[in-house]
Each structure stands twice: as structure tokens, then as C-alpha cells.
PyMOL commands that place a pseudoatom at each C-alpha (Angstrom):
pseudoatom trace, name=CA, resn=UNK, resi=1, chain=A, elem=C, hetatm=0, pos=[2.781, 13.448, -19.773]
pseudoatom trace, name=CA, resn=UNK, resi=2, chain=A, elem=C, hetatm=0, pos=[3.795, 11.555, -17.198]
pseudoatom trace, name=CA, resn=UNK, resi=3, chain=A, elem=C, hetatm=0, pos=[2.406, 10.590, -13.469]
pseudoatom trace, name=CA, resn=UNK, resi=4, chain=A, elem=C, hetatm=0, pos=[4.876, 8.945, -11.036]
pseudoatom trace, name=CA, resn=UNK, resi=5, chain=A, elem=C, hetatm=0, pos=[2.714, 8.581, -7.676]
pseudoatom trace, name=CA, resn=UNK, resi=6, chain=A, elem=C, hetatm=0, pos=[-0.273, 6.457, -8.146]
pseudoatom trace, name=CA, resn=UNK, resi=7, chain=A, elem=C, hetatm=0, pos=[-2.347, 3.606, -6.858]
pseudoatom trace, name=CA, resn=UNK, resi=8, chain=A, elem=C, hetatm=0, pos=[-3.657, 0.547, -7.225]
pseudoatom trace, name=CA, resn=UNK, resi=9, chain=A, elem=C, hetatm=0, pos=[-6.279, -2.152, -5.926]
pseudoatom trace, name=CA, resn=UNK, resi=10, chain=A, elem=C, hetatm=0, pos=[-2.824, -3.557, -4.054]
pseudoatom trace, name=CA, resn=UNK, resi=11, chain=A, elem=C, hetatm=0, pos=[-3.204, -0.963, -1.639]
pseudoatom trace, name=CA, resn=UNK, resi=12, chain=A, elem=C, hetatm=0, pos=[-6.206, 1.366, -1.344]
pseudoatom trace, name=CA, resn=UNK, resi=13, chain=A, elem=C, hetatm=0, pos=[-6.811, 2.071, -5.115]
pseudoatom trace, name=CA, resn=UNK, resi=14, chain=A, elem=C, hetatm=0, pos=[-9.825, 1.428, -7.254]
pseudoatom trace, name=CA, resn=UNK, resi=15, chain=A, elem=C, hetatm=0, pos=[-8.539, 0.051, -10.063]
pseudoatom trace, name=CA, resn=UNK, resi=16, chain=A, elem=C, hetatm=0, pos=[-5.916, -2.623, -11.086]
pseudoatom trace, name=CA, resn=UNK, resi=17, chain=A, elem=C, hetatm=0, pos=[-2.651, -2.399, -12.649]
pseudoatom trace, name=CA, resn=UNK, resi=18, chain=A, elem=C, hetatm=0, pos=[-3.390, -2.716, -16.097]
pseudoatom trace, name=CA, resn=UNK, resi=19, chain=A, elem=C, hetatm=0, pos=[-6.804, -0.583, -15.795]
pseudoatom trace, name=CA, resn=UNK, resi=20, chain=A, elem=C, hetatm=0, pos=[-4.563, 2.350, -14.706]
pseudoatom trace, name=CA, resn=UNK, resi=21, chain=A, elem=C, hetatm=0, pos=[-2.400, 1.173, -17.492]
pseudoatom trace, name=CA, resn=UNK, resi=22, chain=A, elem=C, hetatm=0, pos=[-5.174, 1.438, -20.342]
pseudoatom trace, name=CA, resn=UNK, resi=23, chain=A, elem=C, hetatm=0, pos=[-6.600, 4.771, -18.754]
pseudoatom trace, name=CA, resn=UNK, resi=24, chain=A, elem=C, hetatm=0, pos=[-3.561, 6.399, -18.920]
pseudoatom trace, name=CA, resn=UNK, resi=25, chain=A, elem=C, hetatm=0, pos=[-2.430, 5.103, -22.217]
pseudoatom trace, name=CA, resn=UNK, resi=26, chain=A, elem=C, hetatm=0, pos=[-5.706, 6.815, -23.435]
pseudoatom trace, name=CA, resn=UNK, resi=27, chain=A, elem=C, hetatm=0, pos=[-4.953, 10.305, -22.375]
pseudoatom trace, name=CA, resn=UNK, resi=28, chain=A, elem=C, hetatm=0, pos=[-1.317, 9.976, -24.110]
pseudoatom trace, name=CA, resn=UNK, resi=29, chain=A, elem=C, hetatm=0, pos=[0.834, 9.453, -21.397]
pseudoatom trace, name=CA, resn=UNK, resi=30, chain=A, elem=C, hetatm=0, pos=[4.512, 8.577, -21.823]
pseudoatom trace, name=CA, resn=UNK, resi=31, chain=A, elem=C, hetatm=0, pos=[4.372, 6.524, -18.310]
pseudoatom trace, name=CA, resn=UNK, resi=32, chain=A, elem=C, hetatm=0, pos=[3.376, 5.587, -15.310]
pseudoatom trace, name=CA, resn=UNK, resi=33, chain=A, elem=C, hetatm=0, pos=[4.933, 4.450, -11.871]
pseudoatom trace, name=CA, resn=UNK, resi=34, chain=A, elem=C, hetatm=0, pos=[2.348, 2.570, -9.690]
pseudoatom trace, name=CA, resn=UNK, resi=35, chain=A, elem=C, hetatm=0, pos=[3.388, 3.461, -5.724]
pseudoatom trace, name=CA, resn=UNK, resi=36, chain=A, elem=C, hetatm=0, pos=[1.090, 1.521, -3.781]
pseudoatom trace, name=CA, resn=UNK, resi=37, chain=A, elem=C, hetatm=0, pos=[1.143, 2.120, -0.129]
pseudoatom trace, name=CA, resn=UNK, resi=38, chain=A, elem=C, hetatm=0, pos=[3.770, 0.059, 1.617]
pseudoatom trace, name=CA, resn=UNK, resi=39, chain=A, elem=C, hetatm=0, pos=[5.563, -0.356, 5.322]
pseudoatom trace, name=CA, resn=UNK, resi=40, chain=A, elem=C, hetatm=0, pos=[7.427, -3.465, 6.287]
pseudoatom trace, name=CA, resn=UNK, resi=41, chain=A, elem=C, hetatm=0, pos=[4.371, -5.734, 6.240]
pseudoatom trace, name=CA, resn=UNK, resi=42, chain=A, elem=C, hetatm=0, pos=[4.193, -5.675, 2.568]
pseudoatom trace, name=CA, resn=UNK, resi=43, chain=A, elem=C, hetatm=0, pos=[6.649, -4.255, 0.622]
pseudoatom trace, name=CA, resn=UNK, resi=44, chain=A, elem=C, hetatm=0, pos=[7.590, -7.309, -1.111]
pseudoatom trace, name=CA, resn=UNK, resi=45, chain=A, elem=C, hetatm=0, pos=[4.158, -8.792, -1.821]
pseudoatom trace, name=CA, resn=UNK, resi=46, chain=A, elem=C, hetatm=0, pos=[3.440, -5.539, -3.798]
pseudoatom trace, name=CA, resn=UNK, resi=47, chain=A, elem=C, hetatm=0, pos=[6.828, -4.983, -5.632]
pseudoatom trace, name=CA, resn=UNK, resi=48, chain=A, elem=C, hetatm=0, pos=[6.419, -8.639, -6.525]
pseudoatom trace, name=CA, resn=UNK, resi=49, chain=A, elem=C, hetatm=0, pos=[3.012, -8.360, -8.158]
pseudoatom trace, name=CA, resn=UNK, resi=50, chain=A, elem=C, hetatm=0, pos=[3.951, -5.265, -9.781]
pseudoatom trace, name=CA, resn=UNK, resi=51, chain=A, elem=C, hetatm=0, pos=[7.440, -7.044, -11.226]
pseudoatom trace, name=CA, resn=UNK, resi=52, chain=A, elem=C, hetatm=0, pos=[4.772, -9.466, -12.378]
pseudoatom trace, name=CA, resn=UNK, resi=53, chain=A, elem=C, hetatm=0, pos=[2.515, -7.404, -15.055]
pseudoatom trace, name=CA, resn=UNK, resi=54, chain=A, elem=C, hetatm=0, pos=[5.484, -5.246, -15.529]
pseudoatom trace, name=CA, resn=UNK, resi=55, chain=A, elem=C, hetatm=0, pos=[7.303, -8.191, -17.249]
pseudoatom trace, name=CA, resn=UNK, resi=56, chain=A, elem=C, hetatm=0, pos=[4.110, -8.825, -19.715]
pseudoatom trace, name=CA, resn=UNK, resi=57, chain=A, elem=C, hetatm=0, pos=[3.817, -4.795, -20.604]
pseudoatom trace, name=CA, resn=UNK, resi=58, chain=A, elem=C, hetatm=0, pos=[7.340, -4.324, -20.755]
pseudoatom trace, name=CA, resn=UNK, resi=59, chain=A, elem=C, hetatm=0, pos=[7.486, -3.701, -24.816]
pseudoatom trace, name=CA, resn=UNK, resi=60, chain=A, elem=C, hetatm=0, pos=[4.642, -1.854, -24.688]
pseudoatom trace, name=CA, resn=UNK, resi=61, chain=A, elem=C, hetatm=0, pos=[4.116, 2.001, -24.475]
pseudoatom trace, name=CA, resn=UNK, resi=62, chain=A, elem=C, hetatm=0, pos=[3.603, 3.558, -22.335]
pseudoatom trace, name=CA, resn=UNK, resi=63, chain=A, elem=C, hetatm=0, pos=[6.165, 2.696, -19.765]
pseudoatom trace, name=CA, resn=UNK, resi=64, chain=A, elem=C, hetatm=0, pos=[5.032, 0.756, -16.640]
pseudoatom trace, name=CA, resn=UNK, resi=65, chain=A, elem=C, hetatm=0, pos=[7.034, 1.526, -13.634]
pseudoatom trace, name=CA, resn=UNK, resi=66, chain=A, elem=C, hetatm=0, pos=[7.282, -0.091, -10.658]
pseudoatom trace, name=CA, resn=UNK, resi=67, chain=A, elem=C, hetatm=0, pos=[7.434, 2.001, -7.315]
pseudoatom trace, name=CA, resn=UNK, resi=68, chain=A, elem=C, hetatm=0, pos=[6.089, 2.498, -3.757]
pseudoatom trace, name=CA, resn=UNK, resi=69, chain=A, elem=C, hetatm=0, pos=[5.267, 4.829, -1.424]
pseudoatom trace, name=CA, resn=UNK, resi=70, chain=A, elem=C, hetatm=0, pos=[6.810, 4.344, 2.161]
pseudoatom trace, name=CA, resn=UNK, resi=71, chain=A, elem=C, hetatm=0, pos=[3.425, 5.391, 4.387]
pseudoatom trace, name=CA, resn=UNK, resi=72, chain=A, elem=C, hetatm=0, pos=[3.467, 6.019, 7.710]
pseudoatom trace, name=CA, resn=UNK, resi=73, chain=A, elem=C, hetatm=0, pos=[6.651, 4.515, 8.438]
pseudoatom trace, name=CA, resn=UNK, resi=74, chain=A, elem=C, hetatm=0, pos=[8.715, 5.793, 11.874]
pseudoatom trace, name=CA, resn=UNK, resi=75, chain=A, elem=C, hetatm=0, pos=[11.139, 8.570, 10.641]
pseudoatom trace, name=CA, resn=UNK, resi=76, chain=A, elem=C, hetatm=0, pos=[14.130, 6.347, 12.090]
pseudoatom trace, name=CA, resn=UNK, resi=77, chain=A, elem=C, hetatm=0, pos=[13.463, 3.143, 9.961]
pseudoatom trace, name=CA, resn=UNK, resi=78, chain=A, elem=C, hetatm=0, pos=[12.638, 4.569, 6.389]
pseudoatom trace, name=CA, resn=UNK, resi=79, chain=A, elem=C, hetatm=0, pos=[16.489, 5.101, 5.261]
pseudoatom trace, name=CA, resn=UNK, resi=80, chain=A, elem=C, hetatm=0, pos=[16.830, 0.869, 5.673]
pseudoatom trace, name=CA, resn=UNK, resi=81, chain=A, elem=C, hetatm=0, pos=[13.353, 0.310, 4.221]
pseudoatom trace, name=CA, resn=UNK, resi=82, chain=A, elem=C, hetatm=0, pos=[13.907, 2.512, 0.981]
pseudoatom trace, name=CA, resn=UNK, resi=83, chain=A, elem=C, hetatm=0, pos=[16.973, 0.775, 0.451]
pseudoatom trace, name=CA, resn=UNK, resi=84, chain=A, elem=C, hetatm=0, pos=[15.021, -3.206, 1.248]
pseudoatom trace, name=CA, resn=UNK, resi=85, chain=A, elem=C, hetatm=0, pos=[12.731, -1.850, -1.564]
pseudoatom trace, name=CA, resn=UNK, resi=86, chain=A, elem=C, hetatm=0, pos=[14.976, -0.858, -4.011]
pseudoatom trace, name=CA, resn=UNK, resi=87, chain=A, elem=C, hetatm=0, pos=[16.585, -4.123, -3.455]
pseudoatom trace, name=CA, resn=UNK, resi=88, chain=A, elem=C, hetatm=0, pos=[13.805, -6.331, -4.053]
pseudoatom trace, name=CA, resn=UNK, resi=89, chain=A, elem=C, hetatm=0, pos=[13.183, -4.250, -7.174]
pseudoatom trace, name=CA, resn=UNK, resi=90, chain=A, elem=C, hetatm=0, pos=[11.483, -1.257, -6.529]
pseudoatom trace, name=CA, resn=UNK, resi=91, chain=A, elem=C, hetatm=0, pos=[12.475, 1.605, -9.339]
pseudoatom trace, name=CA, resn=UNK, resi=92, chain=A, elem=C, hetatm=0, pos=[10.893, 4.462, -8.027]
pseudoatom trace, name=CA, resn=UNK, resi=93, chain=A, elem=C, hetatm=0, pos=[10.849, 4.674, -4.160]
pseudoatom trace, name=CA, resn=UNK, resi=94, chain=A, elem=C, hetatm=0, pos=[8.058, 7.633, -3.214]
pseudoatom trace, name=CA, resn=UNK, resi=95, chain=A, elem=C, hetatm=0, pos=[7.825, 8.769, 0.887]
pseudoatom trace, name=CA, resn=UNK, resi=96, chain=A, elem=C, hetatm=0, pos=[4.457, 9.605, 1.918]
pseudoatom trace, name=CA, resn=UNK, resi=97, chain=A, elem=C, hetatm=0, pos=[5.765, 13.253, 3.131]
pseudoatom trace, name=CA, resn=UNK, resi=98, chain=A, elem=C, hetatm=0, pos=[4.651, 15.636, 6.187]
pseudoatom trace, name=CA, resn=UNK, resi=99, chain=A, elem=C, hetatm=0, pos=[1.074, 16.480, 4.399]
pseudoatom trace, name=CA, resn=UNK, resi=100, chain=A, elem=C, hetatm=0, pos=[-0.918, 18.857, 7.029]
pseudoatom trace, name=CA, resn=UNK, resi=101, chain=A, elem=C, hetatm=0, pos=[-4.146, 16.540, 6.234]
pseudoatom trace, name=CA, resn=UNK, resi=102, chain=A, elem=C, hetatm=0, pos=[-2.938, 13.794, 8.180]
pseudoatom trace, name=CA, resn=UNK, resi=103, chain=A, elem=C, hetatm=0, pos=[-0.810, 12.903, 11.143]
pseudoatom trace, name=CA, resn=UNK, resi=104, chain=A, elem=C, hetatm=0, pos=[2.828, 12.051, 9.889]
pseudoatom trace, name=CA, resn=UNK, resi=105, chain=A, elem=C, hetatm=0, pos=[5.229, 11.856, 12.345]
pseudoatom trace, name=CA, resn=UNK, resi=106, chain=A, elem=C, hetatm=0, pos=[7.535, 14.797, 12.275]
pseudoatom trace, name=CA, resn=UNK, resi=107, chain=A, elem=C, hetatm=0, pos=[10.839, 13.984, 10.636]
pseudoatom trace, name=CA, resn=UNK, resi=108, chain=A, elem=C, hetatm=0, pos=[9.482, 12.368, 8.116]
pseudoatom trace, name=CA, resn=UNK, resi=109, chain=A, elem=C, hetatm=0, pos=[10.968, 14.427, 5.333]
pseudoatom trace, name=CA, resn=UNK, resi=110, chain=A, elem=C, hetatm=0, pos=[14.145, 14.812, 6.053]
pseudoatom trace, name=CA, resn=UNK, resi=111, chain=A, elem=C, hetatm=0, pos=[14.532, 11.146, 6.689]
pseudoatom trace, name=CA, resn=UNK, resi=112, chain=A, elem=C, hetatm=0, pos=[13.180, 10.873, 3.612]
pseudoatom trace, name=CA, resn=UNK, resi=113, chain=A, elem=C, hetatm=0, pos=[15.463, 12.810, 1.784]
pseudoatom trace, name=CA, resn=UNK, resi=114, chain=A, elem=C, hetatm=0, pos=[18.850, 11.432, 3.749]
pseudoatom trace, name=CA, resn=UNK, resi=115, chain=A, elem=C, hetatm=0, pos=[17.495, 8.279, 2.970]
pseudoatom trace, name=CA, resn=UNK, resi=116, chain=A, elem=C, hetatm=0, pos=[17.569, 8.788, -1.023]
pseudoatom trace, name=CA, resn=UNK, resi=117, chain=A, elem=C, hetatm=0, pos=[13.826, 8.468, -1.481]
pseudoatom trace, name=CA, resn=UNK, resi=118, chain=A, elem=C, hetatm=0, pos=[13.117, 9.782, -5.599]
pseudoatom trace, name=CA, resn=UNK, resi=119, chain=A, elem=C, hetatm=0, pos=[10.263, 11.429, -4.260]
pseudoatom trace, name=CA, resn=UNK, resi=120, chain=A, elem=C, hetatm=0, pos=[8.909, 13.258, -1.345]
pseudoatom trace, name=CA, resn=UNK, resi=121, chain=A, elem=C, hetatm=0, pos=[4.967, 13.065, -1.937]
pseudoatom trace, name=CA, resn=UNK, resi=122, chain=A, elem=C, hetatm=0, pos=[3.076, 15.960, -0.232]
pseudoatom trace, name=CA, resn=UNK, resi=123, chain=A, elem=C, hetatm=0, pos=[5.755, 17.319, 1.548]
pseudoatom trace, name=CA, resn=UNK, resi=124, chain=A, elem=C, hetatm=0, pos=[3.348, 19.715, 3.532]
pseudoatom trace, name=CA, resn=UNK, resi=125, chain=A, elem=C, hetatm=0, pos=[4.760, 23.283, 5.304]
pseudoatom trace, name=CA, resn=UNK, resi=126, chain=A, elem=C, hetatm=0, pos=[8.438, 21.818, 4.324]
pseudoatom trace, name=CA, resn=UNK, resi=127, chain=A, elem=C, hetatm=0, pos=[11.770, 23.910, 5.862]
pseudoatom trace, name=CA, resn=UNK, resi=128, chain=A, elem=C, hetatm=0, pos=[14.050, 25.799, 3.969]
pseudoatom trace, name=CA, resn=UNK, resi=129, chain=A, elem=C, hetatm=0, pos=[16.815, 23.526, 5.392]
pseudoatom trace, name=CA, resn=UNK, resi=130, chain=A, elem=C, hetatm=0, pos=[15.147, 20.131, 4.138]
pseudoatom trace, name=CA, resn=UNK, resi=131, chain=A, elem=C, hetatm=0, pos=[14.443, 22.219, 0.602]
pseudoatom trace, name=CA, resn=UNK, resi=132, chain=A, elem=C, hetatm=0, pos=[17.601, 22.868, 0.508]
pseudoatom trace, name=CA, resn=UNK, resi=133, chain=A, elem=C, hetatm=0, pos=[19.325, 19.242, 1.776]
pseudoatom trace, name=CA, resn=UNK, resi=134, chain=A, elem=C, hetatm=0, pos=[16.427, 17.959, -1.408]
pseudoatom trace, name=CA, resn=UNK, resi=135, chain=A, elem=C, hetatm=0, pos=[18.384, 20.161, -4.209]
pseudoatom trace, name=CA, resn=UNK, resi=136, chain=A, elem=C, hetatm=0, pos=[21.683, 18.597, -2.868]
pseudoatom trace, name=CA, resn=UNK, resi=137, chain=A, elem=C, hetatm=0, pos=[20.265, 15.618, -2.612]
pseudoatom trace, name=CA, resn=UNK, resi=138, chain=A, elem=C, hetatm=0, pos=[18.396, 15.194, -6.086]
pseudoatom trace, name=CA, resn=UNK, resi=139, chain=A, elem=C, hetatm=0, pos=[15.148, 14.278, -4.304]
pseudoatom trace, name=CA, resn=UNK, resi=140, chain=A, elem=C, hetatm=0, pos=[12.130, 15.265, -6.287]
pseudoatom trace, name=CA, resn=UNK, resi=141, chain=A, elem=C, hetatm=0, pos=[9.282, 17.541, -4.375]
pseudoatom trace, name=CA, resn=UNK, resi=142, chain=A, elem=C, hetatm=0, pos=[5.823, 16.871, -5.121]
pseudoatom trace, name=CA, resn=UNK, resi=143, chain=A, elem=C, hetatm=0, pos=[3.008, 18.989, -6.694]
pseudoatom trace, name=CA, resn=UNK, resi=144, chain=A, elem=C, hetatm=0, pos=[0.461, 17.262, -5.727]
pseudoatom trace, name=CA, resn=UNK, resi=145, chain=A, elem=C, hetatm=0, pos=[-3.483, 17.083, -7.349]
pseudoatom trace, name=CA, resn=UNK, resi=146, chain=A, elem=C, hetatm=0, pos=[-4.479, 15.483, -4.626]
pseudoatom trace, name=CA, resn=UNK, resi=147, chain=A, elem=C, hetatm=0, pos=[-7.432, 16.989, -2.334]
pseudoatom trace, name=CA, resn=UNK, resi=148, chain=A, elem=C, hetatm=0, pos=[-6.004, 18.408, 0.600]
pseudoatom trace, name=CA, resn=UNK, resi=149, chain=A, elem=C, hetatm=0, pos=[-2.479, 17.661, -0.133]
pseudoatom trace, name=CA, resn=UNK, resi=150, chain=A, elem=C, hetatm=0, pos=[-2.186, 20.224, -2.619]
pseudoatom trace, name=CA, resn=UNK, resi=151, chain=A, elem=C, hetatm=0, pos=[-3.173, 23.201, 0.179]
pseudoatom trace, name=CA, resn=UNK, resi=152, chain=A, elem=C, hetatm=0, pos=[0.529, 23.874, 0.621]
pseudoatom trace, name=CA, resn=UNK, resi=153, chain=A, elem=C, hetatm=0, pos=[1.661, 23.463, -3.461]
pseudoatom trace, name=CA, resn=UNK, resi=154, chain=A, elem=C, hetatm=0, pos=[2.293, 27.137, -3.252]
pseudoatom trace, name=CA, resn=UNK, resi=155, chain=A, elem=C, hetatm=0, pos=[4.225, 26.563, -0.819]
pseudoatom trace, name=CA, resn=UNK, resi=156, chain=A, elem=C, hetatm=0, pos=[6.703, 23.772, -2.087]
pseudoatom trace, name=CA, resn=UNK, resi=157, chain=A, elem=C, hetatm=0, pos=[7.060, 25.837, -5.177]
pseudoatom trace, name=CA, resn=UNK, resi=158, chain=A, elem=C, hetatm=0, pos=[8.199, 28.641, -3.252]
pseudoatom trace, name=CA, resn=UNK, resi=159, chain=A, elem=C, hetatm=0, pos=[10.673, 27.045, -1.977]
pseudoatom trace, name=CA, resn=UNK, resi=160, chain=A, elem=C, hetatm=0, pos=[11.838, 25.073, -4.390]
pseudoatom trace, name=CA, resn=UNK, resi=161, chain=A, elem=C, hetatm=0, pos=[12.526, 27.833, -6.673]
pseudoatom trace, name=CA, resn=UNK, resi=162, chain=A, elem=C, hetatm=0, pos=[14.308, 29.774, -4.079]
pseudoatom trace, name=CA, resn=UNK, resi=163, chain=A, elem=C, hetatm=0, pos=[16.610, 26.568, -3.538]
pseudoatom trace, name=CA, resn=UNK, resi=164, chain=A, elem=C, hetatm=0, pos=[16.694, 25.370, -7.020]
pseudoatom trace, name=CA, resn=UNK, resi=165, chain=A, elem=C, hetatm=0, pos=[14.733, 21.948, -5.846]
pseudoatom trace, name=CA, resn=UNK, resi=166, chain=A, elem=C, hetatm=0, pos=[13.615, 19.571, -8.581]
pseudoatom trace, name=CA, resn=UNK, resi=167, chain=A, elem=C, hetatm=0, pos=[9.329, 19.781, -8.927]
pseudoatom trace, name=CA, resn=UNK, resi=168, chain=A, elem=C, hetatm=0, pos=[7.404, 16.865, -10.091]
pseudoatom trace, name=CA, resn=UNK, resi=169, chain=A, elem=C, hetatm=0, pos=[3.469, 17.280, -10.572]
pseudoatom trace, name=CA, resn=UNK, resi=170, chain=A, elem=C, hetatm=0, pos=[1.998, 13.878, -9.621]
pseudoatom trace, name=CA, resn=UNK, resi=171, chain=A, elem=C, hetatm=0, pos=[-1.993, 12.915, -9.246]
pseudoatom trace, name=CA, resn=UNK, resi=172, chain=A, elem=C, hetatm=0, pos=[-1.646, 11.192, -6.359]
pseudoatom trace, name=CA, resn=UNK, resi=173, chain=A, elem=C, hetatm=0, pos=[-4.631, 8.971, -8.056]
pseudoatom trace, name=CA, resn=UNK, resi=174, chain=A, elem=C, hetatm=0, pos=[-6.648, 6.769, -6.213]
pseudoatom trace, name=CA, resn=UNK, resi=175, chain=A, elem=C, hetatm=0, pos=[-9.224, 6.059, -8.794]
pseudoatom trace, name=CA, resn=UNK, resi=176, chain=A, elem=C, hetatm=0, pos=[-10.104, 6.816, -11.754]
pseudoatom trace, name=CA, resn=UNK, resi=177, chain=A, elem=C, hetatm=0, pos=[-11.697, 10.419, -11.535]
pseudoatom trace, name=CA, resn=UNK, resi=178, chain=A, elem=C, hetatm=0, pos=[-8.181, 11.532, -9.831]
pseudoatom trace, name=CA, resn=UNK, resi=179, chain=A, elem=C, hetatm=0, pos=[-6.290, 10.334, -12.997]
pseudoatom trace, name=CA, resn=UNK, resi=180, chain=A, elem=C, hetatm=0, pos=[-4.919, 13.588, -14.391]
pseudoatom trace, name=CA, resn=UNK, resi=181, chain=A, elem=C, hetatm=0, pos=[-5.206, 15.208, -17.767]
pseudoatom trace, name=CA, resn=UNK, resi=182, chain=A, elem=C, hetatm=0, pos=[-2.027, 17.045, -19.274]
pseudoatom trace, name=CA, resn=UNK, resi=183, chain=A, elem=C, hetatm=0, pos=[-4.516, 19.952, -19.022]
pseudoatom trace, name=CA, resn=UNK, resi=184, chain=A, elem=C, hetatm=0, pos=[-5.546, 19.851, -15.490]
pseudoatom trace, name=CA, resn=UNK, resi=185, chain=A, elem=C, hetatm=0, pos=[-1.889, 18.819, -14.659]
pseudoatom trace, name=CA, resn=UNK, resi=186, chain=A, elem=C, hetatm=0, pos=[-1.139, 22.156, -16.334]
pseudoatom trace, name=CA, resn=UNK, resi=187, chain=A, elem=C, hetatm=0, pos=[-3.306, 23.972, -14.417]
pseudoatom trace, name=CA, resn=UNK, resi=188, chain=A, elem=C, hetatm=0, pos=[-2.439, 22.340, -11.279]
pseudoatom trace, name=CA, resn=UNK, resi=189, chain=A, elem=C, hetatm=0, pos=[1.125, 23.429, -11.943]
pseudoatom trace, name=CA, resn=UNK, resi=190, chain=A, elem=C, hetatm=0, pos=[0.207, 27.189, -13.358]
pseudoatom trace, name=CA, resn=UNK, resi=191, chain=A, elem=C, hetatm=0, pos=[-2.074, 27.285, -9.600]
pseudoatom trace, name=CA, resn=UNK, resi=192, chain=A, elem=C, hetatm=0, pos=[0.808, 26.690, -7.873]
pseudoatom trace, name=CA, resn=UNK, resi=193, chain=A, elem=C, hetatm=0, pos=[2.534, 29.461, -8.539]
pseudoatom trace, name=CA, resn=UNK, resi=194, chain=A, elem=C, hetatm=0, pos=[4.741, 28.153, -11.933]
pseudoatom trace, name=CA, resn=UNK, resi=195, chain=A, elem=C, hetatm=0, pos=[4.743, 29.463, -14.613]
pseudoatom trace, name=CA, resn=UNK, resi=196, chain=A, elem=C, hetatm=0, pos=[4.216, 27.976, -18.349]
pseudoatom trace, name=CA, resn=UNK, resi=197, chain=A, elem=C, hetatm=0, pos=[7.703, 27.619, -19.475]
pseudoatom trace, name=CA, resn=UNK, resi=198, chain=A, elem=C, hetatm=0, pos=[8.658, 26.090, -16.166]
pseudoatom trace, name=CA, resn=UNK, resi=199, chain=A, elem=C, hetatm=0, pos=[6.122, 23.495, -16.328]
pseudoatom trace, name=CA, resn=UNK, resi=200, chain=A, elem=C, hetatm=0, pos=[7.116, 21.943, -19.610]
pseudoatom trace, name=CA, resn=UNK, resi=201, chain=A, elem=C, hetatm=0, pos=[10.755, 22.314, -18.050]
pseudoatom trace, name=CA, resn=UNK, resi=202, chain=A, elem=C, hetatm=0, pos=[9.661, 20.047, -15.115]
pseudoatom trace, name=CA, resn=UNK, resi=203, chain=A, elem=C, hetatm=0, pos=[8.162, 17.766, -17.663]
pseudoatom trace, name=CA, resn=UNK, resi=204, chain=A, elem=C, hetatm=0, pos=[11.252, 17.570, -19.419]
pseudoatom trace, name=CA, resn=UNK, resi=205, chain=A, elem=C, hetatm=0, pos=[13.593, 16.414, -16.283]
pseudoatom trace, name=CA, resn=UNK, resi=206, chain=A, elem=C, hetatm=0, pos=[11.108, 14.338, -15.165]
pseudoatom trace, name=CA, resn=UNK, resi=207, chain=A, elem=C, hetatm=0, pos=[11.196, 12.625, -18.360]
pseudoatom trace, name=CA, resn=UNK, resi=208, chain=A, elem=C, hetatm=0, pos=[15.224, 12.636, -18.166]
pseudoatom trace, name=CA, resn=UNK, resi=209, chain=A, elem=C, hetatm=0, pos=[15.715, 11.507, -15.265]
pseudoatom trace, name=CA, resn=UNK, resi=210, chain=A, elem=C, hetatm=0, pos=[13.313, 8.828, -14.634]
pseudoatom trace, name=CA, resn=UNK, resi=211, chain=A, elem=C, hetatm=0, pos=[13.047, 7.158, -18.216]
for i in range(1, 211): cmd.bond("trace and resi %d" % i, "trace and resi %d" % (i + 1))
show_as sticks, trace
zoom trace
């Protein structure tokens, strides 16, 4: 098991770091990224904590990642500030996608994706075209178990089988009651329109590519 898009009392999550840490080391996970919320303002003040307790769990299992998630950030300036984050040592750089629960400027995805984001969170009702540009492209699209971002899973699986598109299920957790269970992530997946087999497949890749 493994959940790539969560937060943490750095941004607008409940718990800290190594509370998310112990919770999720308790339900058998094999890691975690922590993406807390980030525009210009603060990128480096959370990568920089997060570089902090990763260095003391480092040896320890499971595997602490450190990411972010771009929120809210103009279309036009989130190729440079994926790139400013992966430079002051971001791993995993997640882009808070076109969900249709809240107002993200249009564009967002596909900026997202041409900029070489990992992850496009909630991508919402996303086009064929920017499917297709995310299977050239490598960028992973999000199943999300988030309320109201998950409406259009169906959706993203849809497409992303049609244009071979890489799936990652992610809790989107905020605190700890939205921390997923390999069950309910199963479910969440099998809801979506996947199917068993291609759930422990997305596992798998996940697994591959980002460990």
C-alpha cells in the first residue's frame, strides 16, 4: 500500500508529519509522500521542514517522501514553480488539478502536465487531448478518495484506459479519518470502474516508479 497525496499540520492537515507517519505504518503501508499545499509564498518553508524529519526517518520503514502539491497557482507560472520545487528538494511534485468542487483556473492541467508535475491530483472532467499528452508525458492521474473530488473517478479511469494513462489511487488525507485502508483503497479503485487485476497492477507501477 502506498498513498502519495497527503497532508499535514504545514498546510491545512490535522496531524503532523510523524503522526501520519505512525498511522500509516500501522495499516502496513510501504510509504508515504506528504504534499502539503504550496504556491510561491511557501514552498521552501515546507520542503524544508519536511527534508527535516525526513533525514531522522530515513532508515526506517516505511518510506517518508517528501512532496507538494502546487494549489491554486496561475496556469502560466506552475511549469517554473514545479521545477523551483524540485530544486529545493521536492521528490514528488503533485498539481492540485481542475476538480469540479472548486474554482481552478482552467488550464490548469495541461500546464500541469507540460510542466512535468508526477501527479495531477483530481483532475476533474479532464480532455481526451490532456489524457492523452499525460500517457506521453508519464504524468500520473489521480483516483482520488477524497469527498467530492472523487465525483468524476469514473471518469479519469475512462479515459485513462482508453489512452493507456498511468492511475494512482491517492487519499487525498486531511486527517486522520481520510487515511485510507488497502481495503477501502480497493474499493475506491473497483468503484471507479477498475477492475481487480488492474488495481494491484497500478499498485505495482506505483511502487516502481516512485520507490
Amino acid at each position: 500500500m502506498i498513498d502519495l497525496h497527503c497532508h499535514s499540520i504545514l498546510s491545512d492537515g490535522e496531524l503532523i508529519p510523524a503522526e501520519i507517519w505512525r498511522r500509516i505504518k500501522v495499516l502496513g503501508y510501504w510509504a508515504i509522500a506528504i504534499t502539503d499545499h504550496v504556491d510561491h509564498s511557501n514552498f521552501e518553508y515546507i520542503i524544508t521542514n519536511l527534508l527535516k524529519i525526513k533525514s531522522v526517518f530515513q532508515n526506517l520503514t516505511p518510506r517518508l517522501i517528501v512532496g507538494v502539491e502546487l494549489t491554486h497557482v496561475p496556469p502560466e507560472f506552475i511549469p517554473e514553480l514545479i521545477k523551483d520545487c524540485k530544486t529545493c528538494g521536492a521528490e514528488i511534485v503533485v498539481v492540485h488539478g481542475e476538480t469540479i468542487v472548486e474554482p481552478v483556473a482552467e488550464g490548469t492541467n495541461i500546464s500541469a502536465i507540460l510542466g512535468g508535475a508526477d501527479i495531477l491530483a483530481h483532475p476533474g472532467l479532464i480532455r481526451d487531448e490532456e489524457v492523452k499528452l499525460a500517457a506521453e508525458k508519464n504524468v500520473f492521474l489521480e483516483i482520488s478518495g477524497r469527498k467530492g473530488h472523487s465525483f468524476t473517478n469514473g471518469h479519469v479511469v475512462k479515459l485513462a484506459k482508453k489512452y493507456g494513462a498511468n492511475l494512482i489511487i491517492n487519499s487525498d488525507a486531511h486527517s486522520p479519518s481520510d487515511i485510507l485502508t488497502k481495503e477501502l483503497a480497493f474499493k475506491i479503485g473497483l468503484g471507479s470502474g477498475l477492475k481487480s487485476e488492474e488495481i494491484e497492477k497500478i499498485w505495482e507501477l506505483t511502487k516502481k516508479r516512485f520507490l
